[in-house]
Predicted model as a PDB file, atoms N, CA, C, CB and O in Angstrom, pLDDT in the B-factor column:
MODEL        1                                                                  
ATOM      1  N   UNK A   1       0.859  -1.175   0.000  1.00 50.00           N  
ATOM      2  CA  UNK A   1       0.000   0.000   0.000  1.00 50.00           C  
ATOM      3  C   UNK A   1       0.903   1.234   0.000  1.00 50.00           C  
ATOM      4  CB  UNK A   1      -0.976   0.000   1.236  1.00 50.00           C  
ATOM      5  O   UNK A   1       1.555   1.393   1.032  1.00 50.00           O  
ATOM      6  N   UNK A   2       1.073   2.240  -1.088  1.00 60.00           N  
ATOM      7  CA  UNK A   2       1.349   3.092  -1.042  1.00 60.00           C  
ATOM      8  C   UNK A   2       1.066   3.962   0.363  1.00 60.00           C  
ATOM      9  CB  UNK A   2       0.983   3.338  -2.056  1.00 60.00           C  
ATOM     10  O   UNK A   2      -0.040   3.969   0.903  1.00 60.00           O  
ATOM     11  N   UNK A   3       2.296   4.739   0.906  1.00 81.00           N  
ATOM     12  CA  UNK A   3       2.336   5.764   1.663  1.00 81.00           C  
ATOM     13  C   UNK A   3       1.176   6.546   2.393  1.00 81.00           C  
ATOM     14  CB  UNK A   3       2.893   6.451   0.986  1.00 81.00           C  
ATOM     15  O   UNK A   3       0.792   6.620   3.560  1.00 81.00           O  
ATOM     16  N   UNK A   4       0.549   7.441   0.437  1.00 81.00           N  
ATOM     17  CA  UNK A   4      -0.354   8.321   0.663  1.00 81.00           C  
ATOM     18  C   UNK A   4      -1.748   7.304   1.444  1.00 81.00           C  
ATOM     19  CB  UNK A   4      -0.648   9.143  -0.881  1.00 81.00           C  
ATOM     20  O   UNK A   4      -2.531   7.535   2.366  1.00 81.00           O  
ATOM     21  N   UNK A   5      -1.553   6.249   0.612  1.00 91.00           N  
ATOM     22  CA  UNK A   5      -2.988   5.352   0.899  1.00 91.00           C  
ATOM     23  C   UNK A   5      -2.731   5.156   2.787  1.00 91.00           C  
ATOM     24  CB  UNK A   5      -2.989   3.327  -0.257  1.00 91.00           C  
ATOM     25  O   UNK A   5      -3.595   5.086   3.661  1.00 91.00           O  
ATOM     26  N   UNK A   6      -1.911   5.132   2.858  1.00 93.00           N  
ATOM     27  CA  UNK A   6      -1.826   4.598   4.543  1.00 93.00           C  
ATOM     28  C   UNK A   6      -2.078   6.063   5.144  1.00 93.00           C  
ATOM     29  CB  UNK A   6      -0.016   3.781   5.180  1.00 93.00           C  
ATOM     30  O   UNK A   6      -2.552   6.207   6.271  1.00 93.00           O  
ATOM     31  N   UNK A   7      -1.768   7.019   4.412  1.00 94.00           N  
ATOM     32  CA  UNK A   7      -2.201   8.471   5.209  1.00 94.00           C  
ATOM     33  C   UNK A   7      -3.777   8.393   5.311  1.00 94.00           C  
ATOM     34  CB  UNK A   7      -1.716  10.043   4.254  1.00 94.00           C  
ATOM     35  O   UNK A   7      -4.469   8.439   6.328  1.00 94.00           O  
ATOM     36  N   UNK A   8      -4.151   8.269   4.032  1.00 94.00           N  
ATOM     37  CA  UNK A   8      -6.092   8.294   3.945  1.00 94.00           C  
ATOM     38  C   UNK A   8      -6.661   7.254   4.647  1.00 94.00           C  
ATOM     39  CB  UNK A   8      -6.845   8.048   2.332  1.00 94.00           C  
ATOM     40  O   UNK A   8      -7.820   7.233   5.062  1.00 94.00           O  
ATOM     41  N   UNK A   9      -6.026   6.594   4.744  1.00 95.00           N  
ATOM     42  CA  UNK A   9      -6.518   5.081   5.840  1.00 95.00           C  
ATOM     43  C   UNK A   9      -6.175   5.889   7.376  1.00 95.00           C  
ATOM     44  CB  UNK A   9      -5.112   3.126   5.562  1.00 95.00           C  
ATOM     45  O   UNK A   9      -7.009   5.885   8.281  1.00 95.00           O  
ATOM     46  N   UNK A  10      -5.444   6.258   7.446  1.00 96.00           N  
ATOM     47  CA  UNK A  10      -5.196   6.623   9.088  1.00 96.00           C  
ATOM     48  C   UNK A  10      -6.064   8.199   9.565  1.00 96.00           C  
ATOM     49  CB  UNK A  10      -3.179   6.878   9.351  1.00 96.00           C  
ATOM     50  O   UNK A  10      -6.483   8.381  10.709  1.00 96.00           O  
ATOM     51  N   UNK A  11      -6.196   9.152   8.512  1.00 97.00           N  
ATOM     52  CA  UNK A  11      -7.337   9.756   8.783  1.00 97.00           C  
ATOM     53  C   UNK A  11      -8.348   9.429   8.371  1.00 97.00           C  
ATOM     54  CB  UNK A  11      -7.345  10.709   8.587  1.00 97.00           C  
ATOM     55  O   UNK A  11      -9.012  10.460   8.264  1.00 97.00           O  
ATOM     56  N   UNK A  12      -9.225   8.145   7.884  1.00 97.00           N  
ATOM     57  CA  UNK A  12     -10.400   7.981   8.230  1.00 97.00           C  
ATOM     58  C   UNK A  12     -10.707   7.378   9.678  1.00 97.00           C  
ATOM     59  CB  UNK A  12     -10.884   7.283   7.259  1.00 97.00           C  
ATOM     60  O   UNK A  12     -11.696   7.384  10.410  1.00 97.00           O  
ATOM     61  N   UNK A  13      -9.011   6.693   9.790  1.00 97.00           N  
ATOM     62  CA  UNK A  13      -9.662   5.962  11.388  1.00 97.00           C  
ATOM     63  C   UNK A  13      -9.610   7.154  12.162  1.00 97.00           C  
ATOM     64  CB  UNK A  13      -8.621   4.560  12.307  1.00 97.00           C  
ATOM     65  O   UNK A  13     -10.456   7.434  13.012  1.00 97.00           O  
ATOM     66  N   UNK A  14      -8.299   8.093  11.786  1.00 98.00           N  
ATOM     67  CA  UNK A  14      -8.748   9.411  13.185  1.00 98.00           C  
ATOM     68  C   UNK A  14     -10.268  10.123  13.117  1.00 98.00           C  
ATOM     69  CB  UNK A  14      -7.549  11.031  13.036  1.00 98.00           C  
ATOM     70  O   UNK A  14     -10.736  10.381  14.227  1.00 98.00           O  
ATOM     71  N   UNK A  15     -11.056  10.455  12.020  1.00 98.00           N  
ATOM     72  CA  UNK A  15     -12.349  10.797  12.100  1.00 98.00           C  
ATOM     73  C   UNK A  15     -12.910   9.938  13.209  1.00 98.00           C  
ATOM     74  CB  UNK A  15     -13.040  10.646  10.788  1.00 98.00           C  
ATOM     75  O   UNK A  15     -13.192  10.160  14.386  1.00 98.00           O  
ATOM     76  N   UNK A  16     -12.970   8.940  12.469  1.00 98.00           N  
ATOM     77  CA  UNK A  16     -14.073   7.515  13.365  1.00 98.00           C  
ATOM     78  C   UNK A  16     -13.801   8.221  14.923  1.00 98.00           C  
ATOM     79  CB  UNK A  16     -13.185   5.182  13.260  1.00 98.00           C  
ATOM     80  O   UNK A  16     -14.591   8.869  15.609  1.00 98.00           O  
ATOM     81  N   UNK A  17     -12.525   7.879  15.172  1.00 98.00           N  
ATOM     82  CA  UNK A  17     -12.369   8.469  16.592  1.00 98.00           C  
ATOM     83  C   UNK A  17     -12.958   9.525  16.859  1.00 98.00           C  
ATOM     84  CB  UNK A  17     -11.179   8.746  16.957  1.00 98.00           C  
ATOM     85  O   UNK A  17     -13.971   9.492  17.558  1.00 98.00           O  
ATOM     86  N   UNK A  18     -12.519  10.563  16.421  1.00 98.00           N  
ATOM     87  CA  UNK A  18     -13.475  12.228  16.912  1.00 98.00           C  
ATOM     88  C   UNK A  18     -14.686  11.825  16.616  1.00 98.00           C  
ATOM     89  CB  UNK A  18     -13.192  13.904  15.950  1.00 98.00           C  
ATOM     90  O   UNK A  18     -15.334  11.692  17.654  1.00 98.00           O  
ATOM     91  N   UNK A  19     -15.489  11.483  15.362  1.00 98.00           N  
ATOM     92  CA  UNK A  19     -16.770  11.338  16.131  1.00 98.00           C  
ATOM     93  C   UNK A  19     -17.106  10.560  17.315  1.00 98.00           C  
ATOM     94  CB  UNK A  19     -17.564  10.941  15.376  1.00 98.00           C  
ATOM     95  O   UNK A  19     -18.075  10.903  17.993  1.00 98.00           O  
ATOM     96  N   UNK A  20     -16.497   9.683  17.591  1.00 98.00           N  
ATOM     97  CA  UNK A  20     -17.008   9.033  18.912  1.00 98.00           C  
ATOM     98  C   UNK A  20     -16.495   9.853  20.206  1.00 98.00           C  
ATOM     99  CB  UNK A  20     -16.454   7.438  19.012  1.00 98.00           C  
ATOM    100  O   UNK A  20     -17.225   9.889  21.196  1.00 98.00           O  
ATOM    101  N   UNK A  21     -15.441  10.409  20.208  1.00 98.00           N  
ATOM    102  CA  UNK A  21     -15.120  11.599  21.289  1.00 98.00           C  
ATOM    103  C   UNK A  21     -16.540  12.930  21.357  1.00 98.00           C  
ATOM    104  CB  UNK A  21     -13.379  12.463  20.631  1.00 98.00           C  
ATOM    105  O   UNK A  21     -17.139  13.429  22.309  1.00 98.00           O  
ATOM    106  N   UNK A  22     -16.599  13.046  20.480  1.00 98.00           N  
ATOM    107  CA  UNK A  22     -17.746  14.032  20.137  1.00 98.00           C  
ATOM    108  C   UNK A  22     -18.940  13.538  20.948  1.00 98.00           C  
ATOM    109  CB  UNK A  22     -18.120  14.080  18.487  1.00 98.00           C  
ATOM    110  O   UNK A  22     -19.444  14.181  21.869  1.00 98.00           O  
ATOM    111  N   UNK A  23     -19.420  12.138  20.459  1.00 98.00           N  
ATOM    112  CA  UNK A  23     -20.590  11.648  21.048  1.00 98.00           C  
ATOM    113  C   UNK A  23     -20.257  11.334  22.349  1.00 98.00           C  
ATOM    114  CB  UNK A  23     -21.171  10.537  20.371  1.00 98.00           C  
ATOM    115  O   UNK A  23     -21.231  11.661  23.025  1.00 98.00           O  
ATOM    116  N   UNK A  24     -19.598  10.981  22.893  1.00 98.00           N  
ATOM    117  CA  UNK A  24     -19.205  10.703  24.269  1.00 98.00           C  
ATOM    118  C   UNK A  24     -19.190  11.928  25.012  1.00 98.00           C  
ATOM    119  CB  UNK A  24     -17.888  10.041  24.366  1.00 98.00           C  
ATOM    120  O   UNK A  24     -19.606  11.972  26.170  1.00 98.00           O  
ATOM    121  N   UNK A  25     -18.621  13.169  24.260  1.00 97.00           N  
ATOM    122  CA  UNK A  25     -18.352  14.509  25.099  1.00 97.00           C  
ATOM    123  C   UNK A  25     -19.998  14.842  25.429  1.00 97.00           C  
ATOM    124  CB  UNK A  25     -17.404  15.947  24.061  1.00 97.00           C  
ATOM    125  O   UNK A  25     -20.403  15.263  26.512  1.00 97.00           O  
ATOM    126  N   UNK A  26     -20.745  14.586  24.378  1.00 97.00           N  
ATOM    127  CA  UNK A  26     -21.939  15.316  24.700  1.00 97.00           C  
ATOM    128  C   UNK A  26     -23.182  14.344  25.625  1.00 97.00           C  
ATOM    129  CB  UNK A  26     -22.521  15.844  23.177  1.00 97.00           C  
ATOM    130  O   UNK A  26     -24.232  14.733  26.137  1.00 97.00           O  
ATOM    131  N   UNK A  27     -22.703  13.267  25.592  1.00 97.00           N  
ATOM    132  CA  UNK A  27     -23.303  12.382  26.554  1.00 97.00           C  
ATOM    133  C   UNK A  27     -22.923  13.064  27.537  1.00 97.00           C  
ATOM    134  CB  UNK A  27     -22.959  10.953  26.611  1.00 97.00           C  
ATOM    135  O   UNK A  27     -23.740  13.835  28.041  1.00 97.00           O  
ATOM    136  N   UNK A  28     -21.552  12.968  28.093  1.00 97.00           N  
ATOM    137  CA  UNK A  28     -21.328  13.421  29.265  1.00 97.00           C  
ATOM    138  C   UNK A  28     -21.902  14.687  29.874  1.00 97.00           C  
ATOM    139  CB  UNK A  28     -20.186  13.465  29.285  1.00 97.00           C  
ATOM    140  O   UNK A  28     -22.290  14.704  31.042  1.00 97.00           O  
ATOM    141  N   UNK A  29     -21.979  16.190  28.744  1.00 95.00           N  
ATOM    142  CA  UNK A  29     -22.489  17.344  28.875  1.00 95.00           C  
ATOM    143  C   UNK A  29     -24.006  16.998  28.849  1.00 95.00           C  
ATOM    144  CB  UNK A  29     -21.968  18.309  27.841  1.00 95.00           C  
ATOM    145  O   UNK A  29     -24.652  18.016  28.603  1.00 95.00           O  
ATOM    146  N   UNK A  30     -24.448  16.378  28.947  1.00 96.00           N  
ATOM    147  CA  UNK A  30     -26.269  15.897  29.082  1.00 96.00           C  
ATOM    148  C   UNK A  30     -26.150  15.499  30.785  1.00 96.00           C  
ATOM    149  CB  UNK A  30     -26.922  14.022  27.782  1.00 96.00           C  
ATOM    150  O   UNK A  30     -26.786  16.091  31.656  1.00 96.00           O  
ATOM    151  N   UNK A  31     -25.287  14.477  31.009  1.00 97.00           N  
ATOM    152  CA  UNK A  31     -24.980  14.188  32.171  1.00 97.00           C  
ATOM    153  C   UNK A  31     -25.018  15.336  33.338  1.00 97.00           C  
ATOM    154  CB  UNK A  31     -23.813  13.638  32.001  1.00 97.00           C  
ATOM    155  O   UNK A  31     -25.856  15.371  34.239  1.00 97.00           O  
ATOM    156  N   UNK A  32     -24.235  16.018  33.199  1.00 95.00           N  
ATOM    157  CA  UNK A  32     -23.561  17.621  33.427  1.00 95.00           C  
ATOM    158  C   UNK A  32     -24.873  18.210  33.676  1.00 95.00           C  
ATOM    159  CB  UNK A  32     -22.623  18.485  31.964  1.00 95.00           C  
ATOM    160  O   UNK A  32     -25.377  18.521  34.755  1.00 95.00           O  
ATOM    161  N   UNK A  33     -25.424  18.327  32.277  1.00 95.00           N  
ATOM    162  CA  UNK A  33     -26.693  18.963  33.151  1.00 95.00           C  
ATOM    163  C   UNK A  33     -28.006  18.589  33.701  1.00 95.00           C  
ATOM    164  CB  UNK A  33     -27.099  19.788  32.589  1.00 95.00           C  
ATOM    165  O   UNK A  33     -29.014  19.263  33.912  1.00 95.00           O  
ATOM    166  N   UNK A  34     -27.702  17.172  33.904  1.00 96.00           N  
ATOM    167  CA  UNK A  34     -28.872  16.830  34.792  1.00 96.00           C  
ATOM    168  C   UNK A  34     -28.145  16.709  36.394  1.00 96.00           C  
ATOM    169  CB  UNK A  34     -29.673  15.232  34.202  1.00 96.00           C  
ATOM    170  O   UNK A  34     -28.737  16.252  37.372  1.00 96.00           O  
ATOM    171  N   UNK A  35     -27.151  17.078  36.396  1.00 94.00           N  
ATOM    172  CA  UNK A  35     -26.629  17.273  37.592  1.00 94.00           C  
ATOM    173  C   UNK A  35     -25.610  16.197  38.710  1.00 94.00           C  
ATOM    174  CB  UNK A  35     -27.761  17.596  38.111  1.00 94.00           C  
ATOM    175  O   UNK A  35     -25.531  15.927  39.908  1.00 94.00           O  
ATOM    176  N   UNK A  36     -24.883  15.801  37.278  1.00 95.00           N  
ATOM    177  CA  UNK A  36     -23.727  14.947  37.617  1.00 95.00           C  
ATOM    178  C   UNK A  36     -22.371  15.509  37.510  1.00 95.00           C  
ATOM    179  CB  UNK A  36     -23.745  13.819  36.814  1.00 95.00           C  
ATOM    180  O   UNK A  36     -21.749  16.021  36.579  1.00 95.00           O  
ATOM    181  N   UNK A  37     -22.128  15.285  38.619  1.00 90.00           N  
ATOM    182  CA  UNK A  37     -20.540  16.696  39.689  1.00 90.00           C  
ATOM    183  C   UNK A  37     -19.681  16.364  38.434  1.00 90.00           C  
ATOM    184  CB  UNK A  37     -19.278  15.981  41.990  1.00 90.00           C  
ATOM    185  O   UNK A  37     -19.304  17.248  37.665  1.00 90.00           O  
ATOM    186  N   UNK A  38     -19.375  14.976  38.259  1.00 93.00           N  
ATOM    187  CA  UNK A  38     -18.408  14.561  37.748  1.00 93.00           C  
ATOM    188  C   UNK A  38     -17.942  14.547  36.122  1.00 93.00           C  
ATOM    189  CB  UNK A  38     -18.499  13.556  38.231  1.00 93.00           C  
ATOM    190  O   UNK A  38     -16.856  14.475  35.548  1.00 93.00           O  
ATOM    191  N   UNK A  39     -19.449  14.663  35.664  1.00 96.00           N  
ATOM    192  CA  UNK A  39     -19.592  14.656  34.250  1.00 96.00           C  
ATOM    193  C   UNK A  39     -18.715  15.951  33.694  1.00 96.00           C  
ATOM    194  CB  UNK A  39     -21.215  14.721  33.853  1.00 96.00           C  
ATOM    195  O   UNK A  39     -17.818  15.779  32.870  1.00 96.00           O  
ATOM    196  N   UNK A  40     -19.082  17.375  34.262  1.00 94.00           N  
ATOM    197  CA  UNK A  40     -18.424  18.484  33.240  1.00 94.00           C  
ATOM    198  C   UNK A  40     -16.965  17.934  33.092  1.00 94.00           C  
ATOM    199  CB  UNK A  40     -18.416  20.222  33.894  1.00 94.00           C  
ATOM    200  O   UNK A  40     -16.507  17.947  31.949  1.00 94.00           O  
ATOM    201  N   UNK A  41     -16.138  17.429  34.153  1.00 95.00           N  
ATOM    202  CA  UNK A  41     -15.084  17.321  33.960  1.00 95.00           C  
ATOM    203  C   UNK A  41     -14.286  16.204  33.022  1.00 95.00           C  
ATOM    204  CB  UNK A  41     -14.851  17.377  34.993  1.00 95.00           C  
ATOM    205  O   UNK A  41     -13.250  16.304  32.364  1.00 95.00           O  
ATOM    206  N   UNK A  42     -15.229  15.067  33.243  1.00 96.00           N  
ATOM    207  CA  UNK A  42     -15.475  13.891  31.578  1.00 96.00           C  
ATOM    208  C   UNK A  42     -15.498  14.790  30.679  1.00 96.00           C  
ATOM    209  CB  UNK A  42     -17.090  12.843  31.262  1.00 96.00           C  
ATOM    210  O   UNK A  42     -14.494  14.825  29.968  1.00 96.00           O  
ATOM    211  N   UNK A  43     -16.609  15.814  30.385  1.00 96.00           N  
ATOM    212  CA  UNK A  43     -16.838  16.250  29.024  1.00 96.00           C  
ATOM    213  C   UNK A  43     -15.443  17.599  28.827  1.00 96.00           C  
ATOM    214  CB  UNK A  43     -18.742  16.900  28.891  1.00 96.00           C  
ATOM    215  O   UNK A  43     -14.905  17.738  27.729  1.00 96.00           O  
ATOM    216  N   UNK A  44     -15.156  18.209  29.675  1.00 96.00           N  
ATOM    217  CA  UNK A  44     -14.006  18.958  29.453  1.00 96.00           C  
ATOM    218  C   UNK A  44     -12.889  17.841  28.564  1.00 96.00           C  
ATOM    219  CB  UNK A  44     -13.423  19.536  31.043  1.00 96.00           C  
ATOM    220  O   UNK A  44     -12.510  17.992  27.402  1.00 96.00           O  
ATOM    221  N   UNK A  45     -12.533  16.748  29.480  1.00 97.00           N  
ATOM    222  CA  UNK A  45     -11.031  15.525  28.960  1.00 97.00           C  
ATOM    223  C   UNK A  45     -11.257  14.984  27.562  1.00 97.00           C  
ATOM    224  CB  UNK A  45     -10.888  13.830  30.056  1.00 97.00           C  
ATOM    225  O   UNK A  45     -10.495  14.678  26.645  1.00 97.00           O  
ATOM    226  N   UNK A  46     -13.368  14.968  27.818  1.00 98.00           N  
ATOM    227  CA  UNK A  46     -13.259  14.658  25.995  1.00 98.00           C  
ATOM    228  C   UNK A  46     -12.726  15.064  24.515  1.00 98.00           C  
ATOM    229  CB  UNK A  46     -14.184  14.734  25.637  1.00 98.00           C  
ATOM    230  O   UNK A  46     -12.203  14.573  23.514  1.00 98.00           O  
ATOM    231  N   UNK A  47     -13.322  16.573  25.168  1.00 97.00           N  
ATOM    232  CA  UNK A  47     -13.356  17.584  24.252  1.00 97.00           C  
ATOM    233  C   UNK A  47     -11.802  17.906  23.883  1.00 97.00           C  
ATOM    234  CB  UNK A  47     -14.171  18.821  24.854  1.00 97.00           C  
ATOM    235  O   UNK A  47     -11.476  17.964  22.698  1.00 97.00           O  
ATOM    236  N   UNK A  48     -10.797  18.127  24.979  1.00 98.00           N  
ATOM    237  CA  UNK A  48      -9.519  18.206  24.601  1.00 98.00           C  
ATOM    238  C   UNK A  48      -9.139  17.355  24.085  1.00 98.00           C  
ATOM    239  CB  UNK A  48      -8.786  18.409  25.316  1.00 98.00           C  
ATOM    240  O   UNK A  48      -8.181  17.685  23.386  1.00 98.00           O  
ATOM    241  N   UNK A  49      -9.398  16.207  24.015  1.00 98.00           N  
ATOM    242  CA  UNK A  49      -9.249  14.868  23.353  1.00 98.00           C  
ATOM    243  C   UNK A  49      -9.689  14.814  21.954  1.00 98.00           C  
ATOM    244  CB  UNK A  49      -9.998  13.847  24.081  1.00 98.00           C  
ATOM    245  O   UNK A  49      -9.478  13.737  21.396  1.00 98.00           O  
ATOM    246  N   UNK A  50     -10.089  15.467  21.466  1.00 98.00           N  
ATOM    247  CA  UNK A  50     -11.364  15.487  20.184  1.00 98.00           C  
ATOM    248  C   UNK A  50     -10.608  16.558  19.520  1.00 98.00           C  
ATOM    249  CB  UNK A  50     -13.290  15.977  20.619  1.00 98.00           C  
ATOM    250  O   UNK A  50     -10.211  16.379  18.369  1.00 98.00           O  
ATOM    251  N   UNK A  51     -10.347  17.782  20.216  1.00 98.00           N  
ATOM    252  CA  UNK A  51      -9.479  18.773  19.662  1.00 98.00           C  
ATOM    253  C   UNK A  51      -8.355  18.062  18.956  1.00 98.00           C  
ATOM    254  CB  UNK A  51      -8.957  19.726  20.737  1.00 98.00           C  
ATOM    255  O   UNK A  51      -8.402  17.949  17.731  1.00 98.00           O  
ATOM    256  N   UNK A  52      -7.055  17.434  19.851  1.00 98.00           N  
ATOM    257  CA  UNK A  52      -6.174  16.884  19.305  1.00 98.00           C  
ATOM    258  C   UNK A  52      -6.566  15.866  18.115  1.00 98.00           C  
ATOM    259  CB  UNK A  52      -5.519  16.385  20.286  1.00 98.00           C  
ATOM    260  O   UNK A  52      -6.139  15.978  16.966  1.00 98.00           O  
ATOM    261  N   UNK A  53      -7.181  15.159  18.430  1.00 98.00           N  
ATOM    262  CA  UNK A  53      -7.455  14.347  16.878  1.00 98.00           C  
ATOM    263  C   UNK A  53      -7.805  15.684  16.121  1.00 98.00           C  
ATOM    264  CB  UNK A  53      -8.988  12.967  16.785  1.00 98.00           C  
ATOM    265  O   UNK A  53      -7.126  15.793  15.101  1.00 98.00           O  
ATOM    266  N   UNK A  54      -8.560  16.593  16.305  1.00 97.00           N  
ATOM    267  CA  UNK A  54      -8.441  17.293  15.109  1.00 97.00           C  
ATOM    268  C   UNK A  54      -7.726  17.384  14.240  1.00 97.00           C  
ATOM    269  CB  UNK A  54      -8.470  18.079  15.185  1.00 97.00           C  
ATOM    270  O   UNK A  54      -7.745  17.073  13.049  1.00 97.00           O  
ATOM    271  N   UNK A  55      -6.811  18.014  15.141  1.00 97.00           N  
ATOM    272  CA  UNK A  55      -5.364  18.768  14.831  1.00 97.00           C  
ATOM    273  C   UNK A  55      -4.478  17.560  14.343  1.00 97.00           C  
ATOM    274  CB  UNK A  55      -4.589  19.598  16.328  1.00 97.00           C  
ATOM    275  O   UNK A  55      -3.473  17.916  13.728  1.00 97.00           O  
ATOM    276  N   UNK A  56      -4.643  16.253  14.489  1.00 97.00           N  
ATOM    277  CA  UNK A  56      -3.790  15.274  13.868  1.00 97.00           C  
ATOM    278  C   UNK A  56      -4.673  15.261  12.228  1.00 97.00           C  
ATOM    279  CB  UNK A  56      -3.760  13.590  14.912  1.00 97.00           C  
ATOM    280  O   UNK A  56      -4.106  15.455  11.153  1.00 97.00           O  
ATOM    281  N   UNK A  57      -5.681  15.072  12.348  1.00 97.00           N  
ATOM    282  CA  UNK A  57      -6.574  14.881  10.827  1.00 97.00           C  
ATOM    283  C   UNK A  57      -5.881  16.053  10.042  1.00 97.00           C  
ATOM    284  CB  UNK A  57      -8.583  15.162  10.922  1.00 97.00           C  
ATOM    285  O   UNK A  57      -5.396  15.850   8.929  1.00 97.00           O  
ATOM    286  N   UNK A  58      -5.843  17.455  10.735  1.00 96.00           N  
ATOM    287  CA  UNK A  58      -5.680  18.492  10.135  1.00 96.00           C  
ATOM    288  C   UNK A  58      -4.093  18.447   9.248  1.00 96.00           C  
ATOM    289  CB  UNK A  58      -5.895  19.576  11.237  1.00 96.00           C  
ATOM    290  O   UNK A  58      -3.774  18.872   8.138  1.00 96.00           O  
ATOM    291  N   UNK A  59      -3.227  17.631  10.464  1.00 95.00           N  
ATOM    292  CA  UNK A  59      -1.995  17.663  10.271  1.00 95.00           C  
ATOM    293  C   UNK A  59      -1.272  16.632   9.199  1.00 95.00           C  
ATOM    294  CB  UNK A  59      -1.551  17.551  11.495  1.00 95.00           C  
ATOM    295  O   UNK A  59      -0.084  16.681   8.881  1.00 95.00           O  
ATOM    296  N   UNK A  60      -2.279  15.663   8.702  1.00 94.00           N  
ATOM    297  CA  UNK A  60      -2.145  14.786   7.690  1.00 94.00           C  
ATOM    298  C   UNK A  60      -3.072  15.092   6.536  1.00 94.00           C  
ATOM    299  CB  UNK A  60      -2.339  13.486   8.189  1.00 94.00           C  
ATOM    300  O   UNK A  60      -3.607  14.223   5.847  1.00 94.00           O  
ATOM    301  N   UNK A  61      -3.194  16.169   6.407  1.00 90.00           N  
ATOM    302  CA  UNK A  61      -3.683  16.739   5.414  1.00 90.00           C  
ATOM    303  C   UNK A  61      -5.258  16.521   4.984  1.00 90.00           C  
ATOM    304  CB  UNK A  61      -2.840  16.392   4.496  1.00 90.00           C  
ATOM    305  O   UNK A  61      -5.603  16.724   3.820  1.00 90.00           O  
ATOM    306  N   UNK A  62      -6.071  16.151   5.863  1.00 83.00           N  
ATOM    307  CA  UNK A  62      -7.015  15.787   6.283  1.00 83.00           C  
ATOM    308  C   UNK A  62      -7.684  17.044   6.256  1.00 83.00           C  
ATOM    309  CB  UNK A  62      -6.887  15.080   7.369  1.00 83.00           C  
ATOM    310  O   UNK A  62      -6.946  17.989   6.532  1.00 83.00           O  
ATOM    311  N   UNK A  63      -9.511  17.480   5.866  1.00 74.00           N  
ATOM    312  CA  UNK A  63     -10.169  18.067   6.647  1.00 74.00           C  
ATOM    313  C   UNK A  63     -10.672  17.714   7.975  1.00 74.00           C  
ATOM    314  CB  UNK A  63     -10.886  18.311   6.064  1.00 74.00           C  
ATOM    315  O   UNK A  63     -10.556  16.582   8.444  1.00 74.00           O  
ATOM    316  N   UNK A  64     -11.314  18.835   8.665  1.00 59.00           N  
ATOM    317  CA  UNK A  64     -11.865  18.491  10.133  1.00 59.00           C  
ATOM    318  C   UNK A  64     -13.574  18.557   9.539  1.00 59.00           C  
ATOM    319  CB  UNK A  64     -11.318  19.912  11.651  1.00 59.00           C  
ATOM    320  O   UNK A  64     -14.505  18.351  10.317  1.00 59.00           O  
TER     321      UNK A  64                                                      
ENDMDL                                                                          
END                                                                             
């Protein structure tokens, strides 16, 4: 497998990931506001988590 092909293979799996960081962040922020202490701070670790895959998709020439 060519190079580039292993680049487009590795940002589709980083998408897959951010969306599931995404869905998880906002589970947690549902959590959050039904009044679970612990949740904002899940959904804060997600979200920074979700950022960085961004920024890796972004960084392999990937859109976000």
């Amino acid at each position: 497998m060519p190079d580039g092909d292993r680049v487009d293979e590795l940002v589709d799996q980083l998408r897959t990931v951010e969306e599931a960081l995404r869905d998880l962040a906002y589970d947690r922020l549902r959590a959050a506001a039904d009044g679970n202490d612990g949740a904002a701070a899940d959904e804060k670790r997600l979200l920074q988590a979700r950022r960085a895959v961004e920024r890796a998709i972004h960084a392999l020439g990937g859109e976000t």
